[in-house]
N, C-alpha and C positions, 0 to 999 in steps of 0.2 A: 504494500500500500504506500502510495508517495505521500508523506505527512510534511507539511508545512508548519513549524514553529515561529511563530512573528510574535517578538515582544517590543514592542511599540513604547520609546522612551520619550516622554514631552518634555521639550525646548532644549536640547542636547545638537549642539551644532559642531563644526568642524572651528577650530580657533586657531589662535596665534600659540608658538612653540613658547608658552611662558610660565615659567615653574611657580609664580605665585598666582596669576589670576586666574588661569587654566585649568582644573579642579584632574583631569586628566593627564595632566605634566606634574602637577604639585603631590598626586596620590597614586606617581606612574602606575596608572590602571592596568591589571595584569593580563585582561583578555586580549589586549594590543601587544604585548608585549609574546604574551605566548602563540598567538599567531600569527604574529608580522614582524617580531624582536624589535619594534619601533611604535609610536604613536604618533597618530597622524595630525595635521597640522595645517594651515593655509598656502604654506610653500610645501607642502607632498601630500596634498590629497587623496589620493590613487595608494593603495597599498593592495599587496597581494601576498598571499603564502600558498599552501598545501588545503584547495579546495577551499579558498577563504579571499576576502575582497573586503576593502573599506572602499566606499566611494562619495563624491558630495552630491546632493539632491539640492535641488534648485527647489527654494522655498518661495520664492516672492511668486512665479509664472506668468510672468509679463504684466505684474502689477506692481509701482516704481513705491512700494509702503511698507512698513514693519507690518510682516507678518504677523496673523494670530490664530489663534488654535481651531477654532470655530469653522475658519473655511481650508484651513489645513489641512485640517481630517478629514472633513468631506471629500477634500481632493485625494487623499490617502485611502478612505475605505470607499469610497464610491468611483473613484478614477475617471474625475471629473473636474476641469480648473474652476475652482468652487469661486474665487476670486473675478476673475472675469468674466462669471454667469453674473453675479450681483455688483461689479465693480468696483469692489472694494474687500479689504482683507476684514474679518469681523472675526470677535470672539469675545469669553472662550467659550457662548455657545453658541450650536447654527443658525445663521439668517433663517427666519420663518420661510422666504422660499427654497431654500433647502431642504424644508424635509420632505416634502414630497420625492425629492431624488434620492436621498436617503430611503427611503422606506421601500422604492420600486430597486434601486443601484448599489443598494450596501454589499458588501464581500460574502457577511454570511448569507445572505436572503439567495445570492445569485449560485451560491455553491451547495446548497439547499436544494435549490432547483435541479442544479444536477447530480442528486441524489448523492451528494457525500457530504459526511459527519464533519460537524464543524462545535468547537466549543468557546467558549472565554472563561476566562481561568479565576479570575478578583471574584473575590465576596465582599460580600455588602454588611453594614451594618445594619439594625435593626432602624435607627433611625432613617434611612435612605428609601425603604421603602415604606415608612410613614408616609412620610414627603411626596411617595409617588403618589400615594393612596390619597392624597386630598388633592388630586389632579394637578398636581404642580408638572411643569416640565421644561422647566430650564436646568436643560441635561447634557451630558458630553455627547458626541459623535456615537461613541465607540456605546455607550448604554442605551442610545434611544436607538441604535441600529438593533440592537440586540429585542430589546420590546416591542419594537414591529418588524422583525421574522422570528420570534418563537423561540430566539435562545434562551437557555436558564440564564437567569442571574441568578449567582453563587450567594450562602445566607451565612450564618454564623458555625450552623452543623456542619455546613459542607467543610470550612478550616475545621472543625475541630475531628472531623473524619478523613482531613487530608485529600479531600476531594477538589482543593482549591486553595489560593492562593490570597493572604493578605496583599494590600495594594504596595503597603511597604517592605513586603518581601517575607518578612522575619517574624510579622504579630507584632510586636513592639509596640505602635502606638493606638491598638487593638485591647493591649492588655493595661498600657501605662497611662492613656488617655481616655481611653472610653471603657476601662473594667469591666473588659470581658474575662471570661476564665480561662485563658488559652495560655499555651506552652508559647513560650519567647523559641523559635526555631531558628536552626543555623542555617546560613547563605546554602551549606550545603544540601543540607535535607530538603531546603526548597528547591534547589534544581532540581535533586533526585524524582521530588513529587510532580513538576512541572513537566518531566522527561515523559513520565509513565503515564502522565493523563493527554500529554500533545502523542502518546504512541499507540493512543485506541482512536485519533482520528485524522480524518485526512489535510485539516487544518485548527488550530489553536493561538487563540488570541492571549496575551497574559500584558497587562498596561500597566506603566510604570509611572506616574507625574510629581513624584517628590523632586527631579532634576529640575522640576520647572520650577516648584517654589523654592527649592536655595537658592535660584538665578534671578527671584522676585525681592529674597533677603526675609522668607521666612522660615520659621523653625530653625533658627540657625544655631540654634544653642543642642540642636542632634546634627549638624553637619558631618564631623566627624564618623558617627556611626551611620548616617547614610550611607554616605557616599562608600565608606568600607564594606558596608551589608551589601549593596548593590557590585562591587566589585570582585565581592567575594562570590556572591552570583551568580555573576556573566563568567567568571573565570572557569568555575567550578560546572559551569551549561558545557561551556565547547569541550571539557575533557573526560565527559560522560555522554554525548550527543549520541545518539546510535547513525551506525552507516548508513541506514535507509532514509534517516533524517535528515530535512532543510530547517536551518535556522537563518532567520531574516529577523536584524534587527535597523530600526529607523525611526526618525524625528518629524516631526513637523514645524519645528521653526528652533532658530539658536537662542541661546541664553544664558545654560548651566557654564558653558565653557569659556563666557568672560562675566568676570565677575567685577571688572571695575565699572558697570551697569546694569541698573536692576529691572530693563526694559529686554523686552526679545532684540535680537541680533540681526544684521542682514547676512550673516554668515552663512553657507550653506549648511543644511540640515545631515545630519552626521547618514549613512548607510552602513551596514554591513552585512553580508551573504558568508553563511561557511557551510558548508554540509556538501548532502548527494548533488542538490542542484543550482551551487549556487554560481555554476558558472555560467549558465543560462539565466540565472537570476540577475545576478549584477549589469550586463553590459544593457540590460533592459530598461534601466531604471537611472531617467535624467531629471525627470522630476517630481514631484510629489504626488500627481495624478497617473505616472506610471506605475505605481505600487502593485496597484489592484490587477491589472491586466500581465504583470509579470507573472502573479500567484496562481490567474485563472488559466496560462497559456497551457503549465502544468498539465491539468483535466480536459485538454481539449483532445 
């Protein structure tokens, strides 16, 4: 079975080689280094190893403005220049006329259709679907595509049976902020569990956006254990990855990677492809509306 693993990092760009503002240079982040023995940068974009590729994605798409998440994503899971449908970058949730293409064009709904398994991986807290329940819906991309095609959203049981993934990887602010009863989990044991649920389907979504709020200057008093949790990871993904597996990870606009502003970035949006197919994956993918149609060529 060809399985897709896409973990989708918010506002993680390609930056400048700079060991203090660069969050990548300063915590020489170990998935770059174990599969490229370097990190990438604005003067070497382009990296390659053994089944593996960094490359830049073109976040603005012909629209001259700071990106935002909002029509990012749409151009990401709908593969669609979300920006130059409404003419303008919006966020970080979707312009009202997006959802209608969200709901007909999202990645699960269209891979759905052709009859294979597709999941997302984050649970919810108890609060989140209150909030749904009093019809509220100023929602991400990645949640309101999932409520109109039928995917689960993941609940509190599902982490505490390993059936899914906190947003911050590890429980942490599950357990120390919102007192749940959950196990505080290692970077590792989450990828192990991330492996074994993207390996009963043909694609797996798992979303990451604490990169975007250290690059906004909040929560900054866990930066340190972020960014180490999240590197511990990704590191700890590529060196259990199974053979039959594509892992695809990517941004929708920069941020996390300069820190001397606490606005998104014009910098290109970070990519990387490593697995069975990721050499058909990469050269595919220029800019953030090619996402979706790289993933779908796959199944054709």
């Amino acid at each position: 079975m060809k399985s897709v693993l896409m973990i989708f990092i918010d506002g993680v760009g390609i930056g400048k080689k700079d060991y203090i503002n660069n969050p990548f240079f300063k915590y020489d982040f170990k998935i770059f280094k174990e599969l490229f023995g370097e990190i990438p940068h604005l003067e070497k974009r382009y990296l390659e190893g053994k089944n593996s590729f960094v490359f830049p994605i073109d976040a603005l798409m012909g629209v001259p403005d700071i990106p935002l998440s909002g029509t990012g994503q749409t151009a990401i899971f709908c593969g669609v220049n979300a920006p130059k449908i409404i003419g303008k970058h919006f966020g970080p949730y979707p312009y009202s006329t997006l959802v209608p293409i969200i709901k007909e064009k999202n990645i699960f709904i269209e891979l759905k259709r052709k009859r294979k398994k597709v999941a997302f991986v984050n649970a919810y807290p108890k609060q989140f679907f209150d909030y749904v329940k009093k019809g509220r819906r100023m929602l991400s991309v990645t949640t309101l595509s999932c409520l109109l095609s039928g995917v689960k959203l993941n609940k509190i049981n599902d982490l505490h049976k390993g059936r899914a993934l906190s947003a911050d990887i590890d429980n942490y602010r599950f357990v120390h902020k919102m007192n749940y009863k959950l196990k505080v989990i290692s970077p590792e044991l989450a990828a192990r569990r991330l492996v074994r649920i993207a390996s009963r389907n043909h694609f797996t979504l798992f979303e990451y956006f604490h990169t975007d709020h250290l690059g906004h200057g909040r929560n900054l008093d866990l930066f340190d254990r972020t960014v180490n949790t999240l590197d511990g990871f990704l590191h700890n993904l590529v060196k259990i990855l199974p053979d039959e597996m594509t892992l695809l990870i990517c941004s929708d606009h920069g941020n996390f990677e300069d820190l001397t502003v606490r606005t998104h970035t014009l910098n290109p949006a970070l990519g990387l492809a490593y697995g069975k197919y990721a050499e058909r994956i990469a050269p595919r993918i220029k800019s953030l509306y090619d996402i979706k149609s790289s993933i779908m060529e796959l199944y054709e």
